[in-house]
N, C-alpha and C positions, 0 to 999 in steps of 0.2 A: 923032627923039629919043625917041619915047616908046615907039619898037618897038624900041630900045636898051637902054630901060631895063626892058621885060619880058623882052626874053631874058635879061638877068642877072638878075632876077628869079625866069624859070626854071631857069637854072641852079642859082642857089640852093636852090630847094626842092629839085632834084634829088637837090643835094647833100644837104642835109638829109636826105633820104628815103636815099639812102645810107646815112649813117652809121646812122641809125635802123635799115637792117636790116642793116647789121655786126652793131648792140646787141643784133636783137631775138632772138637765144637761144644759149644756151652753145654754145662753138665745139667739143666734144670731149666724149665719154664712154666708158671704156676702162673692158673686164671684163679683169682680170689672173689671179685665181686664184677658186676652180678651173678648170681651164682646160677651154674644149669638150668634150664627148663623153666622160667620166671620173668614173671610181665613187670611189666613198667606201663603205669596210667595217668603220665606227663608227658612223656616224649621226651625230656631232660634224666639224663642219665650218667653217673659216675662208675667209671670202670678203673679195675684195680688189677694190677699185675703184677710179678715180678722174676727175679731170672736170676740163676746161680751160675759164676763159670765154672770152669774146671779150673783145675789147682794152677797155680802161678800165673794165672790170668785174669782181666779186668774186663768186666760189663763195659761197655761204650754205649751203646745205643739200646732202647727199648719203642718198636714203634706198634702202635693198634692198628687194628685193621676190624671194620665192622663191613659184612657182605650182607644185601636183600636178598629174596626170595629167587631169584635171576643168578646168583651167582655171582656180581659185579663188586669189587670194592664201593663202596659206597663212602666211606671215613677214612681216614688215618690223620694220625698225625705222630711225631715222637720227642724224644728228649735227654739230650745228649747227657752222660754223667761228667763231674768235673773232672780236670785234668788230677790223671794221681789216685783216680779211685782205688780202694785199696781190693784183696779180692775176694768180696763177701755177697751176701745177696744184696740184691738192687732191686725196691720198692719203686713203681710208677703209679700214677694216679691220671685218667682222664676223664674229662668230662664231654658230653656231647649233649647240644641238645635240638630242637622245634625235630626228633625223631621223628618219622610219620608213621603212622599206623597202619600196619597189613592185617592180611584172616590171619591167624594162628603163629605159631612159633618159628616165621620165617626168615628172622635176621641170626646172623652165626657171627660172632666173632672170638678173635683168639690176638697173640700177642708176639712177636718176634723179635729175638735179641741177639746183639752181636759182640762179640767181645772185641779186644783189642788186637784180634791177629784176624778179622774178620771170619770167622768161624759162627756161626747161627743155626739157631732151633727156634722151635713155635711149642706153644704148649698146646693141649688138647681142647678142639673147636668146641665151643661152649654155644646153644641157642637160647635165645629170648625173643619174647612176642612184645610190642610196642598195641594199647588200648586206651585211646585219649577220649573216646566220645561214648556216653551213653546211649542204650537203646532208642530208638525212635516207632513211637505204638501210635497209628494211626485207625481213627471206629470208622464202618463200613456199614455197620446194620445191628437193631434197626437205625432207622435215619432220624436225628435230633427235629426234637416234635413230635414223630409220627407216633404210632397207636400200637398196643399188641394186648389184649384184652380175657384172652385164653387162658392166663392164669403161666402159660408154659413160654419162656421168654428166649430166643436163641442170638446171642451177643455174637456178634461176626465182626474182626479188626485183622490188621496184618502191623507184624513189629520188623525191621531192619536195624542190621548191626553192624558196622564196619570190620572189625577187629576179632569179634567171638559170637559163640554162636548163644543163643537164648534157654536159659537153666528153665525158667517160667514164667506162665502169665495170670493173672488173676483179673474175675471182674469182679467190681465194687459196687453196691447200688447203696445209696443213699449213704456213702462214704466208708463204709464194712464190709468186709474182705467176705465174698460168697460163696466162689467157687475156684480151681484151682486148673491147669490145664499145665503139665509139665513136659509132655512131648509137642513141640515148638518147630516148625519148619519156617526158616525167616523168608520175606519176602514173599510170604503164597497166604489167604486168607487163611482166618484160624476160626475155629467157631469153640463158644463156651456155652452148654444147654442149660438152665436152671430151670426148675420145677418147683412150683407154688411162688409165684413170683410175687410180691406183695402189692396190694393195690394203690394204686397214687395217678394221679391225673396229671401228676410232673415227677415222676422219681428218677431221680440222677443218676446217671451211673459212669461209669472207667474202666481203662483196662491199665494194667499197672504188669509190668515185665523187668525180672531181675537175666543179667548175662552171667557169662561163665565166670565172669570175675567179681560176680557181686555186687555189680553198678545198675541199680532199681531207674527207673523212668515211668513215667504216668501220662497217657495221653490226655489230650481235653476232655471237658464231661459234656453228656448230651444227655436229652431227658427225652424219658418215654410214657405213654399215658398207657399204663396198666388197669386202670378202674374199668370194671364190669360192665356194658354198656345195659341200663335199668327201664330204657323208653316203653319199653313193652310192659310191662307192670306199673305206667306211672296214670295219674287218673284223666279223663278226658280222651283216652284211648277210644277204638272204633268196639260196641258195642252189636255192628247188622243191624240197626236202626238206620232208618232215612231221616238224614241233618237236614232243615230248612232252615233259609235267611230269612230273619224278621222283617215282616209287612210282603210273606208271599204265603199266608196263609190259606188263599184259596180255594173250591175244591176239594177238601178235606172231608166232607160228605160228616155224616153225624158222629159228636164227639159223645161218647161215654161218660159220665164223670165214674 
């Protein structure tokens, strides 16, 4: 009888012990927006979460958490549910914004929720990359004004980029797209060679560079004097005759007619 009445005994606590880790932490936590692996090119950002308990239990609390590239909380905030929440999924919504921009996909955030017996879970860290500024293409060579004459023209400029790194760069002369350079090292000169370059004693030209995210940027234009240089074929040139100045006729000993 008595070894009857401890096995129900242990079953009981079993059971007990059961339900107790049914209760002991929220059954759910889902990142919805922004979603994995995706930039934002504002810095203003709405993030969306939300969080299911476990059975006969209430959401209380939902709070964000956004980390840099460091590892550092950087944001949070949260937002209590009303008293009596019933016990279903619980929808948050946050907004963050003047985000600043890093290189690459180096901000992670996720979401943490606590029910009403203080029991918490986080859902799965999600990252996103923050690219608020356009490329920046500054021209190096040749130099606005100067001359290049040879017909064969070598465009030399350097682009930086905060955030991403440079898809590619094109230069333009006389405002049409020429030539195309897609392997891009930011910050170190770049050079673009065109060949038969067209003649103009002022032809304009640019460099125009799209990033990884598709954000285009045009440096200033500067002009170059391409025209042939023709001095040698024009008339009045040197002939191996001896030029004399008028009234030092002189000495000239007998003229021929």
């Amino acid at each position: 009888m008595n070894k009857k009445i401890n096995n129900i005994l242990i079953l009981f606590v079993l059971l007990a012990m059961s339900s107790y880790f049914v209760y002991a932490s929220v059954s759910s936590v889902g990142l919805i927006t922004p979603t994995n692996q995706t930039w934002d090119l504002d810095g203003d950002i709405s993030f969306s979460c939300n969080a299911t308990p476990s059975a006969g239990l209430n959401i209380n609390n939902i709070t964000l958490y956004v980390w840099n590239e460091s590892g550092a909380t950087t944001y949070n905030t949260s937002l209590n549910t009303t008293a009596g929440a019933t016990a279903t999924t619980v929808d948050r919504n946050f907004t963050l914004t003047s985000i600043p921009e890093l290189q690459g996909l180096n901000y992670t955030w996720n979401c943490l929720a606590y029910d009403n017996e203080s029991n918490s879970a986080w859902g799965s860290n999600y990252t996103f990359g923050v690219d608020t500024t356009v490329p920046t293409v500054t021209l190096i060579s040749p130099a606005n004004n100067s001359a290049d004459t040879d017909g064969t023209v070598t465009f030399t400029y350097n682009v930086t980029d905060v955030a991403s790194n440079i898809s590619n760069c094109s230069v333009y002369l006389e405002g049409l797209e020429v030539k195309t350079n897609s392997s891009i090292t930011k910050n170190s000169n770049q050079t673009i060679e065109v060949v038969g370059v067209i003649e103009s004693n002022t032809l304009p030209w640019y460099i125009g560079c799209y990033d990884n995210r598709g954000r285009q940027a045009n440096s200033s234009s500067y002009y170059v004097d391409t025209l042939a240089d023709s001095s040698a074929d024009s008339p009045g040139g040197s002939n191996g005759a001896t030029n004399y100045q008028l009234g030092s006729l002189n000495d000239l000993g007998e003229i021929t007619k």
